[in-house]
C-alpha positions as CSV (number, residue, x, y, z in Angstrom):
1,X,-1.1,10.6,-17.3
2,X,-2.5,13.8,-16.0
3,X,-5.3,14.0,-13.1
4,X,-7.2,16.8,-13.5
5,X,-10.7,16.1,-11.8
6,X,-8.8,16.6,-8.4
7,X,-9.4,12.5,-7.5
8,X,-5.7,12.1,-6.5
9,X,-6.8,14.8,-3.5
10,X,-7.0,13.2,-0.4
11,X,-10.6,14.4,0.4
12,X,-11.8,12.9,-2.7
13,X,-10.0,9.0,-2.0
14,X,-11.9,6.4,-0.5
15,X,-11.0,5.3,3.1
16,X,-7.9,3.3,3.6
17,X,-6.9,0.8,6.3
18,X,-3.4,0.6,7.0
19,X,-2.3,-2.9,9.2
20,X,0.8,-2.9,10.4
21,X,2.2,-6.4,12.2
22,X,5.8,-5.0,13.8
23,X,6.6,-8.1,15.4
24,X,6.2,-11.7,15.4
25,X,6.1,-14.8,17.6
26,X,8.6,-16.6,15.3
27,X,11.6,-14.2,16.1
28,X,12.7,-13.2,19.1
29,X,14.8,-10.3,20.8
30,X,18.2,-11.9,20.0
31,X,17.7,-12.0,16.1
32,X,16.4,-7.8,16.2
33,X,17.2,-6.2,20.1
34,X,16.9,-3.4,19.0
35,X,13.7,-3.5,17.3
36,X,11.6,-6.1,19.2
37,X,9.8,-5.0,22.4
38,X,9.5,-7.3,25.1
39,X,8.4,-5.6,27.8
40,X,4.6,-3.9,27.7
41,X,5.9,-0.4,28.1
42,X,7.9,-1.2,24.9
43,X,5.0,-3.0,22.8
44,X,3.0,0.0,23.5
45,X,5.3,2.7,22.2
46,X,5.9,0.4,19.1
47,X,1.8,0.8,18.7
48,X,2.6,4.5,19.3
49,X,4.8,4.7,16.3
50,X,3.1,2.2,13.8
51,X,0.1,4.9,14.3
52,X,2.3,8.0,14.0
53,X,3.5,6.3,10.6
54,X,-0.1,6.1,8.9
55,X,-1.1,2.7,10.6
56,X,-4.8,2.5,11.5
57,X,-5.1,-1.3,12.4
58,X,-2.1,-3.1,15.0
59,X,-1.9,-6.5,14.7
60,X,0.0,-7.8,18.2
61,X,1.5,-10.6,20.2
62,X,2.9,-10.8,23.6
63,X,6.2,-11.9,25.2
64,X,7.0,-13.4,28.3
65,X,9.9,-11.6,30.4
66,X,11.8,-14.1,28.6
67,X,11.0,-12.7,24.9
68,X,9.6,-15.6,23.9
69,X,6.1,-15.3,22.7
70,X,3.6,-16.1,25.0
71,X,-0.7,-17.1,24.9
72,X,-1.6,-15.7,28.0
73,X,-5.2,-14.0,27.7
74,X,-4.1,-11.7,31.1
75,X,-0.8,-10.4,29.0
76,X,-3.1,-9.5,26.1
77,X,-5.4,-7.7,28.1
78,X,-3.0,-6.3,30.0
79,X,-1.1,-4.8,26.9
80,X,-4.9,-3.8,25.3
């Protein structure tokens, strides 16, 4: 299959969205430590890195100290 109109050129694709979800309530530090942020410093360079891989959309949750997840409208604002 060739392509020679040029429409596999970036400039001539429609927009994409890219969502990336790293992390779930449902698992918590002890099943991935190394790959599960807990603390806000932590969920923010995970953000950080989901862009710098293509994402344009992060969807997030929050922990508690604890790593469990957590509801708390302050911790999501805080972390926003």
């Amino acid at each position: 299959m060739n392509f020679l109109d040029g429409s596999l050129h970036p400039e001539n694709q429609d927009k994409l969205v890219i969502t990336c979800a790293p992390y779930g309530p449902e698992w918590v530090p002890a099943d991935f430590s190394e790959d599960i942020p807990v603390t806000m410093d932590e969920q923010g360079q995970k953000a950080v890195d989901c862009s710098n891989a293509g994402a344009t959309l992060l969807h997030v949750h929050v922990r508690e100290a604890d790593g469990k997840g957590s509801k708390r409208m302050s911790m999501f604002n805080e972390l926003l």
